[in-house]
C-alpha positions as CSV (number, residue, x, y, z in Angstrom):
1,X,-8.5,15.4,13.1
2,X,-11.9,16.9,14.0
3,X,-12.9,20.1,12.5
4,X,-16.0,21.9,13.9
5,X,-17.9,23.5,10.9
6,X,-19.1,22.3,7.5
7,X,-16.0,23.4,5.3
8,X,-15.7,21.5,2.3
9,X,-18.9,19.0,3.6
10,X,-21.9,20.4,1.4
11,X,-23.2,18.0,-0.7
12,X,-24.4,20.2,-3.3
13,X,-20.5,21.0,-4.9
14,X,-20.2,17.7,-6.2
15,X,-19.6,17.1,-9.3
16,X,-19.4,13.4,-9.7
17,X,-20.6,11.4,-7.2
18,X,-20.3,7.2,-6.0
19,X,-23.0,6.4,-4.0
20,X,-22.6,2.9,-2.0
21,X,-25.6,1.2,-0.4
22,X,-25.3,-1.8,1.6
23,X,-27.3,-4.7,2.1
24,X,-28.9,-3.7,5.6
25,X,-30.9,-0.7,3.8
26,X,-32.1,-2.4,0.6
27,X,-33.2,-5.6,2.2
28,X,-34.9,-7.0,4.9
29,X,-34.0,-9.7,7.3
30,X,-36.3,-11.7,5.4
31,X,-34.3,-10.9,1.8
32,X,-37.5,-8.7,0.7
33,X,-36.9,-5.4,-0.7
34,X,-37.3,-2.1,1.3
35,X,-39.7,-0.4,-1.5
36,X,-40.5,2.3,0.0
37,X,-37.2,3.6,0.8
38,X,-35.2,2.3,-2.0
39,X,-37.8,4.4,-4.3
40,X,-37.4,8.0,-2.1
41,X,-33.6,7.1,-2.5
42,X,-34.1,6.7,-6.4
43,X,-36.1,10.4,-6.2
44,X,-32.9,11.6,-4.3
45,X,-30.6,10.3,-7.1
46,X,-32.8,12.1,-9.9
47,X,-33.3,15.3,-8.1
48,X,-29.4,15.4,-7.8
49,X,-28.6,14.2,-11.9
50,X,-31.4,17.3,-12.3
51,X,-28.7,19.7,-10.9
52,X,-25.9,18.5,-12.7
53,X,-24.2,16.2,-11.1
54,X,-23.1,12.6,-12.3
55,X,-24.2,9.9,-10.1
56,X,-23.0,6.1,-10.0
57,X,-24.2,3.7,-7.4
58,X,-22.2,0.5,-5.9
59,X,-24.9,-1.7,-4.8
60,X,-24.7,-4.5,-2.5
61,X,-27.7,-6.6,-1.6
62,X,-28.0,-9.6,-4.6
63,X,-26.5,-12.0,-1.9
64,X,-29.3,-11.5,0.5
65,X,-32.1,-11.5,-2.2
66,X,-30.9,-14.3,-3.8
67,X,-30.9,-16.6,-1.0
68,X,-34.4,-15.4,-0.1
69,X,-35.5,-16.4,-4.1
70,X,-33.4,-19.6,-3.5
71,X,-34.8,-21.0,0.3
72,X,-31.6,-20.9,1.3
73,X,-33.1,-19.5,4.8
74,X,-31.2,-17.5,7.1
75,X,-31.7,-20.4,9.8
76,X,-30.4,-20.0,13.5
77,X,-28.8,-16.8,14.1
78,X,-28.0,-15.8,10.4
79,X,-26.0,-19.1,8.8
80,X,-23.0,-18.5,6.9
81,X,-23.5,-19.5,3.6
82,X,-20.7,-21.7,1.7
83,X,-19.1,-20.5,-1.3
84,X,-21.0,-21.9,-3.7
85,X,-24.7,-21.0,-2.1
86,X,-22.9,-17.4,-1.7
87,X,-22.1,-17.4,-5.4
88,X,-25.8,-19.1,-6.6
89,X,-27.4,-16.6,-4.3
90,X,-25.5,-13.7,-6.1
91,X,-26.4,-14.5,-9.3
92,X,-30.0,-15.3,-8.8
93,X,-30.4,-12.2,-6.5
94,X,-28.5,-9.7,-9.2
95,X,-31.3,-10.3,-11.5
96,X,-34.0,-9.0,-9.2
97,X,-31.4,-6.2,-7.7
98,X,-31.0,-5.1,-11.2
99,X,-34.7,-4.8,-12.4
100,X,-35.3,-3.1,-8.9
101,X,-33.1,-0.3,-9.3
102,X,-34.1,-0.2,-13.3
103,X,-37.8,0.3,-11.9
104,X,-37.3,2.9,-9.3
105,X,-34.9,5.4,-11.2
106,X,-37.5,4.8,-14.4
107,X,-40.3,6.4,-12.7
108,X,-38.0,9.2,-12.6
109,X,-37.1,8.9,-16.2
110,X,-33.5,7.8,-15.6
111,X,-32.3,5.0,-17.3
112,X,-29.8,2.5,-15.4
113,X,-26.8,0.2,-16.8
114,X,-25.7,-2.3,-14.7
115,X,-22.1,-3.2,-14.5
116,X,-20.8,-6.3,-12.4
117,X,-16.9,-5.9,-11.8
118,X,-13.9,-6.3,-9.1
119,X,-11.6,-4.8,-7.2
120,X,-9.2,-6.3,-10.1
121,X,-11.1,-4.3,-12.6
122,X,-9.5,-1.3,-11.3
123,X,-5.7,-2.2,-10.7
124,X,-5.2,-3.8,-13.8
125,X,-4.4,-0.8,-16.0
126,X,-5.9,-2.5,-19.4
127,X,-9.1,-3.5,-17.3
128,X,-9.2,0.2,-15.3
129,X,-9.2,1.5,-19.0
130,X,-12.5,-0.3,-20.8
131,X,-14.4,0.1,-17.5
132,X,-13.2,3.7,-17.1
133,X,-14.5,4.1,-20.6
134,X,-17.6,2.3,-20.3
135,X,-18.5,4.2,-17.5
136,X,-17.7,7.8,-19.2
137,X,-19.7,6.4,-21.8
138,X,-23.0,5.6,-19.9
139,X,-22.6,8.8,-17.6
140,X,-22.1,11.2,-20.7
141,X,-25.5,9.3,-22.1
142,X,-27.1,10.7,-19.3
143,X,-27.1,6.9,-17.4
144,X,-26.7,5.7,-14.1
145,X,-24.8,2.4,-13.5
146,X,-25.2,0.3,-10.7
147,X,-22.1,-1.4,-10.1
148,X,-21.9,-4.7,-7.8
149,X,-19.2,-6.7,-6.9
150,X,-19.2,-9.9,-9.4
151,X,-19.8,-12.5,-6.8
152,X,-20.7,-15.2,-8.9
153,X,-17.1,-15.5,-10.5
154,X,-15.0,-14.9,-7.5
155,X,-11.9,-17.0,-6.9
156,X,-11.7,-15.9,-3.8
157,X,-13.8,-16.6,-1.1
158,X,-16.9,-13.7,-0.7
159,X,-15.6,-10.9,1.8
160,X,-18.8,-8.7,2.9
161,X,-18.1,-5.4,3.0
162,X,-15.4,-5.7,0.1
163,X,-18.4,-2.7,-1.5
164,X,-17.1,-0.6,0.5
165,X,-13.5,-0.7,-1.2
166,X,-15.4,-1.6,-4.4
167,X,-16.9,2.3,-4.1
168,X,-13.3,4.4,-3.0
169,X,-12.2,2.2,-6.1
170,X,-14.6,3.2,-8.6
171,X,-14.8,6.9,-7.0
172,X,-10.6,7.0,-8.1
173,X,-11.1,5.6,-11.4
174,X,-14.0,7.8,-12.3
175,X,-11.8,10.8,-11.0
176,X,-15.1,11.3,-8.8
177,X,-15.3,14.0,-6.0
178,X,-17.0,12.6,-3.4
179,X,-17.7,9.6,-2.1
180,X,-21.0,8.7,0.2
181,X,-21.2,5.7,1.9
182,X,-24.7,5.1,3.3
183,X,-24.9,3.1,6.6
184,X,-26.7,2.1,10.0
185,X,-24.4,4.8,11.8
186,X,-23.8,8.3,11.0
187,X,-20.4,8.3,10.9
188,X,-17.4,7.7,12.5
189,X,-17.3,7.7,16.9
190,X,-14.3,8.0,19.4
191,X,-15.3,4.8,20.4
192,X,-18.4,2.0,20.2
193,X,-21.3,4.3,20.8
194,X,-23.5,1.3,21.3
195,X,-21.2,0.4,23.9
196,X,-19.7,3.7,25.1
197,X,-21.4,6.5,26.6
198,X,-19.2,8.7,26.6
199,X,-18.8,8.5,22.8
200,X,-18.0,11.7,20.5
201,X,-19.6,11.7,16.8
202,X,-16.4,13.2,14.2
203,X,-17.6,15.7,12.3
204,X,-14.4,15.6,10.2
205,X,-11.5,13.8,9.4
206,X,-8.6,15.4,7.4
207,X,-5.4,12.6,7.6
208,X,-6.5,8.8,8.6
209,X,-4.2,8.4,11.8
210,X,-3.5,5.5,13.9
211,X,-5.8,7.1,16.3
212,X,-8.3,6.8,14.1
213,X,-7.8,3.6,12.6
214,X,-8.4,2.6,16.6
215,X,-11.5,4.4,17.2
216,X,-13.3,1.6,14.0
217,X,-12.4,-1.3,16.5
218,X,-12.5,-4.5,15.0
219,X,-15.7,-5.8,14.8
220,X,-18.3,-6.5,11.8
221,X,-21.7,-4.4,11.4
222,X,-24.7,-6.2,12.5
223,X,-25.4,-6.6,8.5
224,X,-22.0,-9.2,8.4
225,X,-19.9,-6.3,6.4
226,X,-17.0,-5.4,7.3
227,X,-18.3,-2.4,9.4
228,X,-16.2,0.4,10.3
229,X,-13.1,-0.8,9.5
230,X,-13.5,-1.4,5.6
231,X,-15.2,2.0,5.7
232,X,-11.8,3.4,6.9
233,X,-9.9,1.6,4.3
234,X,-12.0,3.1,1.7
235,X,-11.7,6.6,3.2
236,X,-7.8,6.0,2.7
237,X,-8.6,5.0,-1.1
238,X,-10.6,7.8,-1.9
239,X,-8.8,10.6,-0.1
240,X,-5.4,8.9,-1.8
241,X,-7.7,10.2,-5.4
242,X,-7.9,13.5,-4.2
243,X,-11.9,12.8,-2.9
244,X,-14.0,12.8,-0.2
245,X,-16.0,10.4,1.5
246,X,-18.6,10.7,3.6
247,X,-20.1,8.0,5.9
248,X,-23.6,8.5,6.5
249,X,-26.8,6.8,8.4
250,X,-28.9,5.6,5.4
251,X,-32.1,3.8,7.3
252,X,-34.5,6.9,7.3
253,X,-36.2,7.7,3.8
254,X,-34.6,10.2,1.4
255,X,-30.8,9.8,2.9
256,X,-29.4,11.8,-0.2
257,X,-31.7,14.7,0.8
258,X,-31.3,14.8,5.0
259,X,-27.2,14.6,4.0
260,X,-27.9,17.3,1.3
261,X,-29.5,19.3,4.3
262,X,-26.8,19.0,6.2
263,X,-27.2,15.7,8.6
264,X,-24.5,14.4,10.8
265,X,-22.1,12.4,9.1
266,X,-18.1,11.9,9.2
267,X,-16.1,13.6,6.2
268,X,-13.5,12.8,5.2
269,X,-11.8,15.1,3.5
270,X,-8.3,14.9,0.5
271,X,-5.9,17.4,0.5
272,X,-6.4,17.9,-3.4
273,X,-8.4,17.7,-6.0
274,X,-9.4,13.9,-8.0
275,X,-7.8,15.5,-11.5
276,X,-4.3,16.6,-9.3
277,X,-4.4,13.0,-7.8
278,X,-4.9,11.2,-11.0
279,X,-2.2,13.3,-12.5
280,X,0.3,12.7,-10.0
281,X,-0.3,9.1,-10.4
282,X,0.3,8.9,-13.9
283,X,3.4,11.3,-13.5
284,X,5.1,9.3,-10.4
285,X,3.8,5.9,-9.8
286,X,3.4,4.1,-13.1
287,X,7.0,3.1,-15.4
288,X,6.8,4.0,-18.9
289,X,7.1,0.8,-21.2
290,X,7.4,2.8,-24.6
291,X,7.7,6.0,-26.5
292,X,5.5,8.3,-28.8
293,X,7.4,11.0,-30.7
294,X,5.2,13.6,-31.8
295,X,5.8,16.8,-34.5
296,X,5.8,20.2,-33.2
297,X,2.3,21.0,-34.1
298,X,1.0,18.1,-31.7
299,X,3.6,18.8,-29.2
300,X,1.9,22.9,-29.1
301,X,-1.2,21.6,-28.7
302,X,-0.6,19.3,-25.6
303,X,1.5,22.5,-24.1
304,X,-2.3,23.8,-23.9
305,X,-4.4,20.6,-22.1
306,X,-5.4,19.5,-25.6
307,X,-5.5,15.3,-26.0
308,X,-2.6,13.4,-28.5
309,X,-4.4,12.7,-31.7
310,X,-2.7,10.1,-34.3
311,X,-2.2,12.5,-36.9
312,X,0.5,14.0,-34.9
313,X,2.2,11.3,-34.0
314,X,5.6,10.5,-35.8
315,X,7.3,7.5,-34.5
316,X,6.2,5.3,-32.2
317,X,9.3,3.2,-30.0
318,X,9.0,-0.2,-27.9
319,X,6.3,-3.0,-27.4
320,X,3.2,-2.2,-25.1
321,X,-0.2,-2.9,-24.5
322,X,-3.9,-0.6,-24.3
323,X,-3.5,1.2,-21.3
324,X,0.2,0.5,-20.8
325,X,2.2,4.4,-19.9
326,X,4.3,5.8,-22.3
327,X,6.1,9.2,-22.6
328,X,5.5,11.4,-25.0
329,X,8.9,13.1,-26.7
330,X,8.9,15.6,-28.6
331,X,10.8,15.9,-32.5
332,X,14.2,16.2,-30.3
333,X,13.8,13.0,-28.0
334,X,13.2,14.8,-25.3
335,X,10.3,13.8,-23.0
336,X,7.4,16.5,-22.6
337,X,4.6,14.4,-21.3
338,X,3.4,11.0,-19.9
339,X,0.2,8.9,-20.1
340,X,-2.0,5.7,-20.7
341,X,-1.8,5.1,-24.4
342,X,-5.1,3.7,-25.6
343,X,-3.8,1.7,-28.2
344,X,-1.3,-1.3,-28.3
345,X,1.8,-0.2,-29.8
346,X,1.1,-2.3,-33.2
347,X,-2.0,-0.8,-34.1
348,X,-0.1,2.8,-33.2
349,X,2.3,2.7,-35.7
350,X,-0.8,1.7,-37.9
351,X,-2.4,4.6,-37.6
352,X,0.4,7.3,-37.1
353,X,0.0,10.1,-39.0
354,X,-3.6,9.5,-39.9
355,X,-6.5,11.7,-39.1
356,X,-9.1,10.0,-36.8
357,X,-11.8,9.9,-38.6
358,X,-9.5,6.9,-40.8
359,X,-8.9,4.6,-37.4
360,X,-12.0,2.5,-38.3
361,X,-11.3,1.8,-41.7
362,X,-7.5,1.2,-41.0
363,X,-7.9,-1.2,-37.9
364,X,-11.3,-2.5,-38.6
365,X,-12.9,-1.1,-35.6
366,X,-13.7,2.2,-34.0
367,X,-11.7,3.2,-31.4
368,X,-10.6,6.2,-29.7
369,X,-9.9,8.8,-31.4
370,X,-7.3,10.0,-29.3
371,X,-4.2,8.4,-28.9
372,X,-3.9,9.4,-25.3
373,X,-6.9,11.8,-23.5
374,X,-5.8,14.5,-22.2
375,X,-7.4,13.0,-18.9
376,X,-4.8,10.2,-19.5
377,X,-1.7,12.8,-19.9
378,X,0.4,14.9,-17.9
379,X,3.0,17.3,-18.8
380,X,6.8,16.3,-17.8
């Protein structure tokens, strides 16, 4: 459960990482903007897209700016707001989150894309897909997005803390390797520090236990979120992708940088690797609605990690949608991989056999020109 040492905990390996930042840093009770801070944490985001590693940040905070911009006063002891101030708050508030984050990472010469999405986004394979790409897209333009939960379209009634799933969410999708979740505590306790004394700090946390589902209690942060518990539930997303999360305090200035240095925080830490996650998920959890028969030369060329291009493609078998699996069979029948075909099965047999440079003029638009990526396929 608790491993002394910093195996596996420097921040400096990652490779792609999901930053979330809650309401209680950004703002003030008063829904102002902490400035100061939220421009040394912009610094800490540049110097680490300087060293090479991709960087996406789940922001929270448009709820408690907007209600600010919107007089909806916190009143007596915080009032809950109803739905549809929640939801008016959101929207006016993302509109002065956005610009903020534009403004602060600009300084640094990083440009920012903001994407509003839910939890729905990522379970709903077709969905999963266009963000997934959208996201690849704006990271291998040399972007950050700042992704919030869309609040101002929810069916459901707004859940604070839901950010925190939001960010293990996005960190599986984007095949990210670690996870940090900045916060008023640094990390996970045996029990209620504020409360108990006697209370040990874990340094690190290899399989989410009952035991340690009790030690987050049940009670919400003092920013309304879903404190510790919806931090746990995240944990058990992203170590479920194969990456690690790290809950860390955020209040002091340049949080990236003291956690790069080596302050206390809980890790949690997978037992693989996001690409052998993803992999096995494809292979084992998802049912294959069709078939792609390919010809020998595109059957070779997936035997060595290469993506399925239409041009090898012979047959295509069954009705399914973008993002639907399908198995991949070689000239025989017999099955040699699986994976999340990006095109519906109609516009497949359209362009089998074609080169991809002749998608765009057969379909009328320009879309991948794989058939599947080879992040999308694994080997049978």
């Amino acid at each position: 459960m608790n491993t002394p040492g910093n195996a596996g905990t420097d921040l400096s390996t990652s490779r792609r990482l999901v930053l979330k930042v809650g309401s209680a840093l950004l703002a003030q009770d008063d829904g102002q903007l902490r400035r100061d801070w939220l421009d040394a944490l912009a610094r800490d985001v540049a110097d680490l897209r300087s060293s090479g590693v991709d960087v996406m940040i789940v922001s929270s905070g448009a709820i408690a700016v907007g209600r600010r911009l919107l007089g909806l006063a916190r009143g007596p002891r915080n009032r809950v707001l109803r739905l549809d101030e929640s939801q008016a708050a959101a929207a006016t508030g993302q509109v002065q989150l956005a610009h903020a984050w534009q403004e602060v990472l600009g300084r640094y010469k990083v440009s920012v894309a903001q994407i509003l999405m839910t939890t729905d986004d990522t379970e709903d394979r077709r969905r999963h897909l266009n963000a997934r790409n959208t996201i690849s897209t704006l990271l291998r333009l040399g972007v950050v997005p700042v992704i919030n939960e869309n609040d101002t379209v929810a069916t459901e009634e707004i859940r604070f803390g839901d950010n925190d799933r939001l960010a293990a969410r996005v960190a599986q999708m984007m095949g990210a390797d670690t996870c940090v979740i900045l916060s008023d505590i640094d990390g996970l306790y045996t029990a209620d520090p504020t409360r108990d004394p006697a209370a040990t700090h874990i340094a690190r946390v290899d399989a989410i236990t009952p035991e340690i589902e009790a030690m987050a209690g049940d009670t919400a942060g003092d920013d309304g979120s879903g404190g510790m518990i919806t931090k746990i539930e995240a944990a058990r997303v992203a170590l479920q992708a194969g990456c690690r999360l790290a809950i860390s305090d955020g209040r002091a200035l340049h949080p990236l940088k003291r956690l790069l240095e080596g302050e206390r925080a809980t890790w949690f830490m997978p037992q693989g690797e996001p690409h052998t996650a993803r992999k096995s998920w494809i292979a084992g959890s998802l049912k294959p609605v069709g078939t792609i028969v390919v010809d020998d030369g595109a059957a070779g060329a997936l035997a060595r990690g290469k993506s399925l291009l239409p041009a090898g493609v012979v047959k295509v078998i069954g009705a399914f949608e973008r993002g639907d699996p399908v198995i991949v069979a070689g000239a025989d029948g017999v099955e040699i991989a699986r994976g999340l075909i990006a095109y519906d099965s109609a516009d497949a047999r359209r362009i089998l056999g074609r080169q991809s440079d002749e998608i765009e003029g057969i379909l009328g638009y320009r879309g991948r020109e794989e058939m599947i990526h080879r992040d999308d396929l694994v080997e049978s």
